[in-house]
C-alpha positions in Angstrom: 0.0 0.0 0.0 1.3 3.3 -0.6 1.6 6.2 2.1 1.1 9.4 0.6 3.0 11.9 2.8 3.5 15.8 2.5 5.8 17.8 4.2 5.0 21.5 3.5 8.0 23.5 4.0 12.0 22.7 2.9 14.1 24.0 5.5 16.4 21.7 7.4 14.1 20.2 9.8 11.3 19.8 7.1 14.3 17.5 4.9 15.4 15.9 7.9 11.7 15.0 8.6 11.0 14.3 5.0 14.4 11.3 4.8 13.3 10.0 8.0 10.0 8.8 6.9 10.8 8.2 3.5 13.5 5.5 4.6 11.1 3.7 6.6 9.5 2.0 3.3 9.2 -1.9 3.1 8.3 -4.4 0.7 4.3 -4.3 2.3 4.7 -0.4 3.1 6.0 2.3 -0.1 5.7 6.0 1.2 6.5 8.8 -0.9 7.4 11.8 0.2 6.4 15.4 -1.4 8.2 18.7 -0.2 6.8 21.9 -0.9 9.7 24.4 -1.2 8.4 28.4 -1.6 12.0 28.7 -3.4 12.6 26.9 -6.9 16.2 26.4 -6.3 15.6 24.2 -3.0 13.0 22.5 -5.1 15.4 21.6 -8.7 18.3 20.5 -6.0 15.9 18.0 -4.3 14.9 16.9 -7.6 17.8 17.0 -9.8 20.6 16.4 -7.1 18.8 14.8 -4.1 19.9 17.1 -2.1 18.9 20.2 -0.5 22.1 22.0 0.4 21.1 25.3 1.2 19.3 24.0 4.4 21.3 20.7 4.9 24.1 20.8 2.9 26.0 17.4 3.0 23.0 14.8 3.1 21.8 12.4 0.7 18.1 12.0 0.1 16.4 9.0 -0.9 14.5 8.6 -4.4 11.0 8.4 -2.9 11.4 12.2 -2.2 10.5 14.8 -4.4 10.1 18.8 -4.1 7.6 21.1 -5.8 6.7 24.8 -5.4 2.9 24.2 -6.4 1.3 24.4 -2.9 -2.2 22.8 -3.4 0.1 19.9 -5.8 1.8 19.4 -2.6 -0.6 18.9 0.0 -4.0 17.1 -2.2 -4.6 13.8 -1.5 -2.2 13.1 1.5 -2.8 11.0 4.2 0.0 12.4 6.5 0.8 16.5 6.0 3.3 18.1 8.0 3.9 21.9 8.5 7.4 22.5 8.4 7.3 26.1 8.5 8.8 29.2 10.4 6.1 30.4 12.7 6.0 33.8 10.8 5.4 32.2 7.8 2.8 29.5 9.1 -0.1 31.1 8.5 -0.1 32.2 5.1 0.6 28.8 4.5 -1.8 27.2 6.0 -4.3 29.9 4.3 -3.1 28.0 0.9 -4.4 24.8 1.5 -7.6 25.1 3.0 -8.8 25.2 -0.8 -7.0 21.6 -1.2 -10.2 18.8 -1.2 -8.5 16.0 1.3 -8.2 18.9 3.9 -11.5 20.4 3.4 -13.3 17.1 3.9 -10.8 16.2 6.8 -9.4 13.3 5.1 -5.6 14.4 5.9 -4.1 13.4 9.1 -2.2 17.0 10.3 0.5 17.7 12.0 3.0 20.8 13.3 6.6 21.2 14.0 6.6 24.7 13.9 8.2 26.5 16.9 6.8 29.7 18.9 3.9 31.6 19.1 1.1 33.4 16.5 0.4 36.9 16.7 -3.5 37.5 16.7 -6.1 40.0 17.6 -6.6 38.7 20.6 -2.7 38.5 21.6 0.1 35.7 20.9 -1.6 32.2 20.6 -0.6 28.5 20.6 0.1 27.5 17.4 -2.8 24.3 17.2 -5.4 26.5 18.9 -4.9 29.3 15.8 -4.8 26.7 13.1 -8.1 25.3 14.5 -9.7 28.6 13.9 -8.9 28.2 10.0 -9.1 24.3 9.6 -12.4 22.6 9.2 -14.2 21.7 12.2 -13.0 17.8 11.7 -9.5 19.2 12.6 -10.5 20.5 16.4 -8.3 19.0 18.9 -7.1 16.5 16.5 -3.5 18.1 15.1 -0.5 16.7 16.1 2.4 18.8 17.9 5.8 17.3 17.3 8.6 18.4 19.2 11.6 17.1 21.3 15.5 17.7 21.6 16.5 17.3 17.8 18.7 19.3 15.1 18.5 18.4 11.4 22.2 17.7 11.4 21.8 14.5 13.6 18.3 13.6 12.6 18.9 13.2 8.9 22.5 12.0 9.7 21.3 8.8 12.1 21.9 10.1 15.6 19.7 8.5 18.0 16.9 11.0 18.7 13.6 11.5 20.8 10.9 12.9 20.1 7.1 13.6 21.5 4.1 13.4 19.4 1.4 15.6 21.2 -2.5 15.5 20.6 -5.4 15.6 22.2 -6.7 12.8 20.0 -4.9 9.8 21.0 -5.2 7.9 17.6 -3.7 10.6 15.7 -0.7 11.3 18.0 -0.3 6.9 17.6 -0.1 7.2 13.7 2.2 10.1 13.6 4.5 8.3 16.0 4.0 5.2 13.8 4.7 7.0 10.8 8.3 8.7 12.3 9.5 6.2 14.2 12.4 4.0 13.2 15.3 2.6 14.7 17.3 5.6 15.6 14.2 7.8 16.0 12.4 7.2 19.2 8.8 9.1 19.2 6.2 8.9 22.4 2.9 10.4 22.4 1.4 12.3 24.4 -1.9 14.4 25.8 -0.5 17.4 26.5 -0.5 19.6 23.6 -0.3 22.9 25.3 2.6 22.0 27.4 4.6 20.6 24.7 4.2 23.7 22.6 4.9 26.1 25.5 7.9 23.8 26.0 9.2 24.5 22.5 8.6 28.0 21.9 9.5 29.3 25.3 13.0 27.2 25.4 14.5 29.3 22.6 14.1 32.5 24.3 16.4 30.5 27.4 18.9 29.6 24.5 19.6 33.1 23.5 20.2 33.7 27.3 22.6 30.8 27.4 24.6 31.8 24.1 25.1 35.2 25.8 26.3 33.9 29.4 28.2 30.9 27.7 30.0 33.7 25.1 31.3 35.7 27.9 31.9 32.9 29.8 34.6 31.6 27.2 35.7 35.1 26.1 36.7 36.1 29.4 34.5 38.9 29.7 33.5 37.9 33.2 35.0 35.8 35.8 31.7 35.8 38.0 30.1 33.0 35.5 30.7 29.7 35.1 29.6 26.0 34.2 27.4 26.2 37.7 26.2 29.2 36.2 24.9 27.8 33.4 23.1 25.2 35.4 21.9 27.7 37.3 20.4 29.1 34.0 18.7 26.6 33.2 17.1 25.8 36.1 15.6 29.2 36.1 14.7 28.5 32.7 13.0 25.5 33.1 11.0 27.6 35.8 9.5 29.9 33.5 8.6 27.4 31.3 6.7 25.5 33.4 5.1 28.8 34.9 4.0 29.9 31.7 2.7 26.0 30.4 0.4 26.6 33.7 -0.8 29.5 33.0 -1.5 28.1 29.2 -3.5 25.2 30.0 -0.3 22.4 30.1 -2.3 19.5 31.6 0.7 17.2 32.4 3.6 18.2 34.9 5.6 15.5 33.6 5.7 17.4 29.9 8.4 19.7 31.7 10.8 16.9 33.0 10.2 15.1 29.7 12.6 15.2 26.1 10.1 17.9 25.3 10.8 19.7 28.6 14.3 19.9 30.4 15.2 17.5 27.3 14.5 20.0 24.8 15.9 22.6 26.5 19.0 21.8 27.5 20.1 20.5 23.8 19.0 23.9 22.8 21.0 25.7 25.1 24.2 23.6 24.4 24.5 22.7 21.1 26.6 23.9 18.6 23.5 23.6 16.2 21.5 25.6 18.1 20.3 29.1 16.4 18.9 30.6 18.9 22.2 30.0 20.7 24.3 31.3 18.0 22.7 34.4 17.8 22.8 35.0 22.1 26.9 34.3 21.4 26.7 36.6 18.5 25.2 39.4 20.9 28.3 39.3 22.6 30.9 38.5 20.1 29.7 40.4 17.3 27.4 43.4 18.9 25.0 42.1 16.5 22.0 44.1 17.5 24.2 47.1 16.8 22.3 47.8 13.7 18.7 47.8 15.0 16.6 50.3 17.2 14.2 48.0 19.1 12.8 44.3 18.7 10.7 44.9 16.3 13.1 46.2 13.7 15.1 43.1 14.8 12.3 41.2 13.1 11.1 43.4 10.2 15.1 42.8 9.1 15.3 39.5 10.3 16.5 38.0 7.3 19.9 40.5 7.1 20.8 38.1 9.9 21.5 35.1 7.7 19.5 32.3 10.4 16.4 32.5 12.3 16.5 32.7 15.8 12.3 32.1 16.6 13.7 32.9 20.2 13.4 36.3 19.0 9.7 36.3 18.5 9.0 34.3 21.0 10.9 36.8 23.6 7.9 39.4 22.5 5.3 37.0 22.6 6.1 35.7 26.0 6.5 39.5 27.8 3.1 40.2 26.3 1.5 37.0 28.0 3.9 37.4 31.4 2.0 40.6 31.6 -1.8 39.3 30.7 -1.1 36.6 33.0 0.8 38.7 36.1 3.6 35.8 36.1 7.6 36.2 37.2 9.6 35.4 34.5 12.6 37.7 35.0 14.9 35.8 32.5 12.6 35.5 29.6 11.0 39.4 30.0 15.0 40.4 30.5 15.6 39.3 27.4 12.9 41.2 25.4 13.6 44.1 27.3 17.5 43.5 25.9 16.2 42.8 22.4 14.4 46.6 22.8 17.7 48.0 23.4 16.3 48.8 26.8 19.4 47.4 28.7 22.9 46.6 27.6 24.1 42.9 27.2 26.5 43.1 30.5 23.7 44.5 32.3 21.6 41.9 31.3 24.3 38.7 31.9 25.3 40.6 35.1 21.7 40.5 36.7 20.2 37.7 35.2 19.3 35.9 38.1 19.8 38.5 40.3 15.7 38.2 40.5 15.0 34.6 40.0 13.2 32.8 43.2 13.9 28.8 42.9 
């Protein structure tokens, strides 16, 4: 039988996504995979080279994947789609496809591994909750979240990974798991949708923190911080991400000692694949907000950057709902309040904890 699968976006984790569940094929099972890349060069690589090395240079893709820039060609007749997309981007996307047939009779099984939060009128959102508002009724509290400590580079490379399969429909999250699962890629489902998407836009704003401290760290720039101090971090971190799941709706407290927790979180903080990482160390060893007045110029001239740091975003997002919701989360406001060019980067490092109650 064959497995019709879409993945709707062609950045790294999108690929990395796309070769794990294209390998998975046997002799009872074929599954073929169809990328939907906005950018025609992505899209001829994919096809012509079987490779897509803008995004992740260096890997081999298997013949069962292809790549086109025709949305609707993408996603009609799938029985598995997957949103691949940067959370600005999301949206507009998903606005394309609710003229495709198999989603407007709710025959296409849905899924998200979009990080971050979606502006609305009504404030930032979770991501499921604002797709739900555009999908079909059929769709309601039937998406599946995907998340977990994971980077492209390892994914799509063979490094043993976990990851967590969130929905409140219980089938869904099964077949998704089903569907991703293989023998380096270890996926659990779960209930928790709101805590598992808190976990994974929230986390990145941490990161950025943790490039910054772990840049001066190394450079010298302060003897006060160290490795302890970095623990430290993230255990403040972890804090405010399971304050503000609470306040969300998070239903399990297990989601925030879980891979899509403290797992997610602390891969994000230390890796050297990490964006949102990158770009806290390039605060520090670059000045790289230099150029920009306030947050949201960051943004408008995000792309001058060269990488997206969603940590960015989500730093906005997450001071907006701190304050609707009366929460402490010093770290996480500190940061947007450092993204604004309110307070300089030593400042910031220098009193990060300074207000942080365990």
């Amino acid at each position: 039988m064959d497995v019709k699968i879409a993945v709707l976006g062609a950045g790294a984790w999108g690929t990395a996504m796309a070769k794990v569940i294209a390998e998975q094929k046997s002799e009872h099972n074929s599954r073929e995979v169809l990328i939907w890349s906005f950018e025609t060069a992505v899209r001829d690589d994919i096809n012509q080279n079987k490779r897509n090395s803008r995004y992740l240079p260096g890997v081999d893709l298997p013949d069962n994947i292809k790549a086109t820039s025709d949305i609707e060609e993408a996603a009609e007749g799938k029985q598995y789609i997957i949103y691949a997309l940067p959370s600005m981007f999301l949206m507009d996307t998903l606005k394309k496809t609710l003229s495709v047939k198999s989603i407007r009779d709710g025959q296409s099984i849905i899924s998200v591994i979009t990080k971050g939060f979606l502006p609305t009128e009504n404030g930032p959102r979770l991501i499921l909750e604002t797709m739900e508002d555009y999908l079909p009724g059929l769709y309601r509290q039937s998406l599946v979240y995907i998340s977990g400590p994971s980077h492209a580079e390892e994914v799509s490379c063979g490094k043993i990974t976990g990851l967590i399969a969130a929905s409140e429909n219980a089938k869904n999250s099964i077949r998704f798991r089903d569907l991703l699962k293989s023998p380096r890629l270890m996926v659990y489902s779960s209930l928790d949708v709101r805590g598992v998407q808190v976990s994974a836009a929230a986390k990145n704003v941490i990161a950025i923190a943790f490039g910054m401290l772990d840049a001066m760290k190394t450079m010298g720039k302060a003897d006060m911080f160290g490795d302890g101090t970095e623990s430290l971090l993230l255990a403040a971190g972890l804090n405010e991400i399971q304050t503000l799941g609470n306040a969300l709706g998070a239903t399990h407290q297990e989601t925030f000692t879980s891979i899509s927790g403290i797992g997610d979180l602390d891969v994000t903080c230390r890796s050297v694949h990490g964006r949102n990482r990158r770009f806290g160390r390039e605060i520090i060893e670059k000045n790289i907000l230099k150029p920009y007045k306030n947050i949201d110029d960051i943004l408008a001239n995000i792309g001058e950057i060269g990488y997206l740091p969603e940590g960015v975003a989500a730093a906005k997002y997450i001071k907006i709902l701190a304050e609707k919701h009366k929460l402490k989360m010093p770290v996480s406001v500190g940061l947007c309040k450092l993204l604004n060019r309110e307070i300089e980067p030593m400042d910031f490092c220098k009193n990060l904890l300074a207000d942080w109650d365990m």
